[in-house]
FIDRENBA-205667 format. One record per residue: residue number from 1; x, y, z of N, C-alpha, C, CB in turn; residue in three letters. Coordinates in pm, 1 decimal. Glycine has a CB too. Example, Ala and Ser with C-alpha at 12.3 -4.5 7.8 and 13.67 -1.06 7.14 Angstrom:
BEGIN
  num    n.east   n.north      n.up   ca.east  ca.north     ca.up    c.east   c.north      c.up   cb.east  cb.north     cb.up  residuo
    1    1319.0    -569.0     780.0    1230.0    -450.0     780.0    1320.0    -330.0     780.0    1130.8    -447.3     904.6      ALA
    2    1285.0    -225.0     708.0    1367.0    -106.0     714.0    1290.0       3.0     787.0    1408.4     -59.8     572.5      SER
This chain:
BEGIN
  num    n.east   n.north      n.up   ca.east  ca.north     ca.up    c.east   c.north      c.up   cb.east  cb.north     cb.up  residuo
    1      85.0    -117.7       0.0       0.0       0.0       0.0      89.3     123.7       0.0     -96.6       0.0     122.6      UNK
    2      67.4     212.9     -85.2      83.8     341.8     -97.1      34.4     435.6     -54.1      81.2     364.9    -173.1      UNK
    3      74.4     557.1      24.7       3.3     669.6     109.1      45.2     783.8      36.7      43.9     681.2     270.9      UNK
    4      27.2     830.7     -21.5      68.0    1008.7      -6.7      38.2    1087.1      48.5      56.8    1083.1     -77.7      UNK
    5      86.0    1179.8     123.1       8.0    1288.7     214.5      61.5    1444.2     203.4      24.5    1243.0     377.0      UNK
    6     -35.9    1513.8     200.8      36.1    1665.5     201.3     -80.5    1751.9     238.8     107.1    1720.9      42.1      UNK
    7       0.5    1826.5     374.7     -45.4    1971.1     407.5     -83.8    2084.7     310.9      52.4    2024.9     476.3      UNK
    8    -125.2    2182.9     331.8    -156.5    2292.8     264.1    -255.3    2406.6     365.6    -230.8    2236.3     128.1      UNK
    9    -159.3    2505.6     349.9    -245.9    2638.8     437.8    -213.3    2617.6     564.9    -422.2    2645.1     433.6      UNK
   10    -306.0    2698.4     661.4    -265.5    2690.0     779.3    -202.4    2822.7     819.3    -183.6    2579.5     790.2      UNK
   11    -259.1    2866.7     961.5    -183.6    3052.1     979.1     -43.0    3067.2     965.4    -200.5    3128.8    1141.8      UNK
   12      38.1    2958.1    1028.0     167.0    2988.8     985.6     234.5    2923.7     881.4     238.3    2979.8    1078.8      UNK
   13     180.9    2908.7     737.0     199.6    2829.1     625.6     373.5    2819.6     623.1     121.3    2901.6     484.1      UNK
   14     420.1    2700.4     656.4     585.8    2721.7     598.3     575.6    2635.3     470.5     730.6    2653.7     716.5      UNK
   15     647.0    2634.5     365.3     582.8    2571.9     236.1     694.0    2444.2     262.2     591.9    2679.4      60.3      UNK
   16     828.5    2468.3     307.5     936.4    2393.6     318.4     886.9    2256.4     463.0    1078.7    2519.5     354.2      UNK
   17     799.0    2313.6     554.2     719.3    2217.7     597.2     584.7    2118.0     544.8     692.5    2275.2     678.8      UNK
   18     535.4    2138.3     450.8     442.9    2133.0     343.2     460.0    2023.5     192.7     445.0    2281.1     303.9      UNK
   19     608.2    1991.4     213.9     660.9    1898.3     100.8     596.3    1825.1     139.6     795.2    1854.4      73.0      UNK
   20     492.3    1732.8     -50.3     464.4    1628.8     -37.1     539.2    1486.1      42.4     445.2    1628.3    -141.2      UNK
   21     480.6    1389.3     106.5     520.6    1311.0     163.0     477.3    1168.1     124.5     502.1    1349.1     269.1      UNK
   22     556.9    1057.2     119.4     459.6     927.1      38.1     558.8     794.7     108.4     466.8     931.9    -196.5      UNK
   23     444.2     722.9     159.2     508.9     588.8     239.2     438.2     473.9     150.6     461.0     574.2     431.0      UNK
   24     546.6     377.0     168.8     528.8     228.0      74.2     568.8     158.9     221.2     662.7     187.6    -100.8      UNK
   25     379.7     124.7     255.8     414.9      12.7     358.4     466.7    -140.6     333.1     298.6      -4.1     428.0      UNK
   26     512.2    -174.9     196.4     631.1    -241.4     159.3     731.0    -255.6     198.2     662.7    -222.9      88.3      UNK
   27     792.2     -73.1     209.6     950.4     -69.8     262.9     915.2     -48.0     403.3    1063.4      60.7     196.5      UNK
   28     812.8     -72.5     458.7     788.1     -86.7     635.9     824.4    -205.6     708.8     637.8     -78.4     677.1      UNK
   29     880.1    -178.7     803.0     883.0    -253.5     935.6     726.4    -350.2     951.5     901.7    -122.6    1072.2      UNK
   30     675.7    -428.5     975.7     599.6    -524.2     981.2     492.1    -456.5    1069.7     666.1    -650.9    1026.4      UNK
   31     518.4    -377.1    1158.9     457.8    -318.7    1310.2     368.5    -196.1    1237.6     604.5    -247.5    1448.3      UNK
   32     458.6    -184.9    1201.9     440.8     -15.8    1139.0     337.7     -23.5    1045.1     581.7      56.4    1051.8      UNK
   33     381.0    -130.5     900.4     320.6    -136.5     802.3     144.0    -133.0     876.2     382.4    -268.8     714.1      UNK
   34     145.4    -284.1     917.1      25.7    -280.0    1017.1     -66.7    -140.1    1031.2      88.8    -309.2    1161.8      UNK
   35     -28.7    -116.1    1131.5     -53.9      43.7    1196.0    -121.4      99.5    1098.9      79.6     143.9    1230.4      UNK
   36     -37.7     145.4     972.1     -94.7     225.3     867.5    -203.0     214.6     848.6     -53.1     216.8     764.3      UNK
   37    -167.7      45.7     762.0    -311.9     -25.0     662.8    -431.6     -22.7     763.2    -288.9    -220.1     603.4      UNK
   38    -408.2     -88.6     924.2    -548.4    -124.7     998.5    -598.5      61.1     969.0    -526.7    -199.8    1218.8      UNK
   39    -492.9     159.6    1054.3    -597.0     240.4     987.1    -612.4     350.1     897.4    -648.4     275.3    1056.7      UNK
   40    -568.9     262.1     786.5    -647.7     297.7     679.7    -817.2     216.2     662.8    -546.6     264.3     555.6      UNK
   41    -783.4     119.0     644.8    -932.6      24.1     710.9   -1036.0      12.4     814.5    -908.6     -73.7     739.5      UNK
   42    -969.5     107.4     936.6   -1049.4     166.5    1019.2   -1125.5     294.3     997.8    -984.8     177.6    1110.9      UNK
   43   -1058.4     363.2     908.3   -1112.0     489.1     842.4   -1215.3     457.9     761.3   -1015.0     563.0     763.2      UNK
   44   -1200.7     328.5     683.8   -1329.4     297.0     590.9   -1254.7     399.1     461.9   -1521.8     361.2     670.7      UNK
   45   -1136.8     438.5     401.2   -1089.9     562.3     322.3   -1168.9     551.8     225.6    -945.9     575.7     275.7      UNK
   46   -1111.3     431.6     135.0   -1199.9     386.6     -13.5   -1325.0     447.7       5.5   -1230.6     210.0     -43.7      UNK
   47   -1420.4     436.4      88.7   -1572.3     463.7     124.4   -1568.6     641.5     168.8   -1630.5     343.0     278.6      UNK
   48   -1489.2     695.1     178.8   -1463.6     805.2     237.9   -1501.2     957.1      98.8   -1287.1     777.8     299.9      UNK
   49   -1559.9    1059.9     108.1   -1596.4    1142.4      12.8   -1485.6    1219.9     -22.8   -1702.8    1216.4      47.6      UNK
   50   -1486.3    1248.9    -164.4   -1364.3    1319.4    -174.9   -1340.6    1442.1     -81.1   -1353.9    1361.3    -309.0      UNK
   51   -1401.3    1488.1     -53.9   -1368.4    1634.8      22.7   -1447.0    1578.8     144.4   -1436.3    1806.8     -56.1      UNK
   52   -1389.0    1558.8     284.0   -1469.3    1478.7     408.5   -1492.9    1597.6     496.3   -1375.0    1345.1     498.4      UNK
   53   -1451.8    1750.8     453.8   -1508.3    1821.4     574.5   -1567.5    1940.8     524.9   -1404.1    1855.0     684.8      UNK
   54   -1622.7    2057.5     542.3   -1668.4    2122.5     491.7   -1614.2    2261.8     582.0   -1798.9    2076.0     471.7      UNK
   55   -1578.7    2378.4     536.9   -1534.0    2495.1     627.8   -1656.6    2553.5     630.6   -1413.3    2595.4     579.5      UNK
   56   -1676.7    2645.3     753.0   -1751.9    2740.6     821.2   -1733.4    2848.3     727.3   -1709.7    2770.4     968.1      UNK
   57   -1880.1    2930.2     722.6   -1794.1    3090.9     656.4   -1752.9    3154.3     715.8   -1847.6    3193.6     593.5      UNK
   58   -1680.2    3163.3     620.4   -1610.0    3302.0     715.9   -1451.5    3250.0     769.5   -1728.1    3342.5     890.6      UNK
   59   -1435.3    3068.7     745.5   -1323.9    3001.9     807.4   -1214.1    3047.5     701.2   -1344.9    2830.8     827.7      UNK
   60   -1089.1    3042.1     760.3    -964.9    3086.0     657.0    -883.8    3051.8     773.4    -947.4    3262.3     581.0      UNK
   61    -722.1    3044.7     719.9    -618.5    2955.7     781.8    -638.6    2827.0     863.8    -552.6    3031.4     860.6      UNK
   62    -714.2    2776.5     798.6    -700.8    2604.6     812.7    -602.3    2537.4     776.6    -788.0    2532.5     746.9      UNK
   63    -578.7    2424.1     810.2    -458.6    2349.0     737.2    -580.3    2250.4     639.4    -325.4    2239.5     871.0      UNK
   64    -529.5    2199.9     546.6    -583.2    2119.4     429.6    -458.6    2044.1     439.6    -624.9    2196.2     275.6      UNK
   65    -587.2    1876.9     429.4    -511.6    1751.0     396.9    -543.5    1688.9     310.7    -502.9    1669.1     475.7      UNK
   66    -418.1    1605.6     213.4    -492.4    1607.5     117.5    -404.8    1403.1     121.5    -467.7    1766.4     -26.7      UNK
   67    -475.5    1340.2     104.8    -435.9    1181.3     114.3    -476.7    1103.2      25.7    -477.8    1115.0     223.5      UNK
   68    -366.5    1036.4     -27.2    -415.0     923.1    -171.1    -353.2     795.9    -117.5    -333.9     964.1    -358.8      UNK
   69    -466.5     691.1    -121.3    -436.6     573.1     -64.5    -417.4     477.3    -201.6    -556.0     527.7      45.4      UNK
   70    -327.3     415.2    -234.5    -325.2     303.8    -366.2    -317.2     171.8    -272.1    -165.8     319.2    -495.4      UNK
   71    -356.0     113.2    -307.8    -405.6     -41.5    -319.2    -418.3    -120.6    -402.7    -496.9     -63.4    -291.8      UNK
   72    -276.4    -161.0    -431.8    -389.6    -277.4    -590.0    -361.4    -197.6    -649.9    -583.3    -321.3    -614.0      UNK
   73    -522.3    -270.5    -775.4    -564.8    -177.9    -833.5    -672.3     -49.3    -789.7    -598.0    -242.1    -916.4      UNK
   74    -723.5     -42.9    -650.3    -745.9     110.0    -604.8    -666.6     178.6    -524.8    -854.6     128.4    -542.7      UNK
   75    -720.3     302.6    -603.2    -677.7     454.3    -532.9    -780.9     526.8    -528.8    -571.6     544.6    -604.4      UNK
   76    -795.2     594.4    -433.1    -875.3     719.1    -365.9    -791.3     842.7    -287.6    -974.8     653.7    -251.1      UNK
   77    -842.5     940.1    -332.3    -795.1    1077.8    -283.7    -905.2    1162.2    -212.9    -741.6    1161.2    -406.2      UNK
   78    -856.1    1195.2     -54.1    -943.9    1267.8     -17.4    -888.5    1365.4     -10.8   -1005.6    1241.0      73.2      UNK
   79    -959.5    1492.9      37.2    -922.2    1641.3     111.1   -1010.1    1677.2     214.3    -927.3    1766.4      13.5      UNK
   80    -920.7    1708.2     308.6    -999.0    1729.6     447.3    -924.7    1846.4     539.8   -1000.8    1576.2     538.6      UNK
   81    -984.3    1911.6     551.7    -962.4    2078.9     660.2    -976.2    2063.3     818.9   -1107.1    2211.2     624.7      UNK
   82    -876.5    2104.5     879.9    -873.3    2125.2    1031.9   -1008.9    2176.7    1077.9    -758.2    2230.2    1076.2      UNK
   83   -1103.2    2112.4    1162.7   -1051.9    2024.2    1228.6   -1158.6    1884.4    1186.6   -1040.3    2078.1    1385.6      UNK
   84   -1071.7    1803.1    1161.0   -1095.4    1646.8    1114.4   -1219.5    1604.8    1187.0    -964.2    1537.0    1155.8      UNK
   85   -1349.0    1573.9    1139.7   -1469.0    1532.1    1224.1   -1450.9    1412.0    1258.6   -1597.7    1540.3    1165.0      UNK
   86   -1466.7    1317.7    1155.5   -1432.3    1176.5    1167.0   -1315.0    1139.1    1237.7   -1420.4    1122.9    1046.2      UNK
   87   -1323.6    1104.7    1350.6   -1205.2    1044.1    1440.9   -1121.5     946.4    1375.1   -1257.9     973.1    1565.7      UNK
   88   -1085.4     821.2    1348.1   -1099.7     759.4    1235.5   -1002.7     841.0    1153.8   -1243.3     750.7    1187.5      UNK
   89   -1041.2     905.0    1056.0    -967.8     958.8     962.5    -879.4    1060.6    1038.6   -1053.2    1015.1     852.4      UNK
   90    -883.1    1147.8    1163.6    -845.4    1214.8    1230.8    -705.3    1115.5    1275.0    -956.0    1261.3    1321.5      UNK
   91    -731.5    1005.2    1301.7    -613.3     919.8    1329.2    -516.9     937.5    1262.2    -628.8     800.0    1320.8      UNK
   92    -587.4     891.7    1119.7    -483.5     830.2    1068.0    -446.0     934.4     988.5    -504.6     702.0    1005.0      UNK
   93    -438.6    1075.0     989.6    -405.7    1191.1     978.6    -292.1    1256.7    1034.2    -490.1    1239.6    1006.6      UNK
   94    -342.7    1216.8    1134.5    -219.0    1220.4    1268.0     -94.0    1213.6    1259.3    -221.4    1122.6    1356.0      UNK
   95    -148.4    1039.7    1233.6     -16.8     928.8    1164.7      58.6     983.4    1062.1     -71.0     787.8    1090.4      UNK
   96      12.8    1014.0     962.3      79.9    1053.4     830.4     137.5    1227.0     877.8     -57.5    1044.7     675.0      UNK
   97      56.1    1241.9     983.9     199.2    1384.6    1011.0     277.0    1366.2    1101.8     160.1    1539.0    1057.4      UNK
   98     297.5    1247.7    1164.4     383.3    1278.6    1258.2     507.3    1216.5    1183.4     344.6    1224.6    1405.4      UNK
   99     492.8    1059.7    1074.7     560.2    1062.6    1029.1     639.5    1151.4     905.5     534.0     988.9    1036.6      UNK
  100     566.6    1241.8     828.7     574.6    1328.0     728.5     707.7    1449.8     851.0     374.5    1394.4     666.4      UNK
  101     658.5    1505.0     906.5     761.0    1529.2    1025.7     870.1    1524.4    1071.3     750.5    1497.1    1086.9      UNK
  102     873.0    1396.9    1101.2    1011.1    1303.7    1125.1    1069.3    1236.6    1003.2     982.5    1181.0    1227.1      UNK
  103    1036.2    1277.1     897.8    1108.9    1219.6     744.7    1192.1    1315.1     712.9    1009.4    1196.1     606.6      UNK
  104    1316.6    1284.3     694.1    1396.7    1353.0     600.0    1382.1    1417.9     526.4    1444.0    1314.6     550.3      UNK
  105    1422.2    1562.3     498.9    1374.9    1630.9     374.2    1456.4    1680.1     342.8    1280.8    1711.3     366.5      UNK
């Protein structure tokens, strides 16, 4: 499985924090890989709407997430704005920034 993940916006936008980010739970640790996929599958993603949150008017400096899951032969891309409703996807949001974060750039 393939993840891509990337920030966008946010009040203190750094763009150099913001580089796309993309994990191949292939080249994962067994533990890890895990982790991802359950939740990605706990999220239900595939089933998930392209755009999963909707802003308030009047909302501005949000962060935007934007996540493409490959599988196989599927892929799905969502986009989703601070703050994440679905817990669930809020997770595994998380996940993909804390590692996006701690990755080399």
């Amino acid at each position: 499985m393939k993840i891509h993940f990337q920030t966008n916006g946010g009040f203190a936008y750094l763009p150099g924090m913001s580089k796309p980010f993309t994990i191949d739970t292939t080249n994962e640790n067994a533990e890890a890989a895990d982790q991802l996929e359950n939740l990605v599958q706990e999220a239900r993603f595939f089933e998930l709407p392209t755009h999963s949150s909707t802003l308030s008017k009047g909302a501005a400096d949000f962060i935007t997430y934007t996540v493409t899951v490959e599988d196989g032969p599927r892929a799905h891309t969502i986009t989703a704005t601070d703050p994440v409703g679905d817990e669930k996807l809020h997770q595994l949001i998380a996940r993909l920034r804390n590692l996006a974060r701690s990755a080399p750039h």
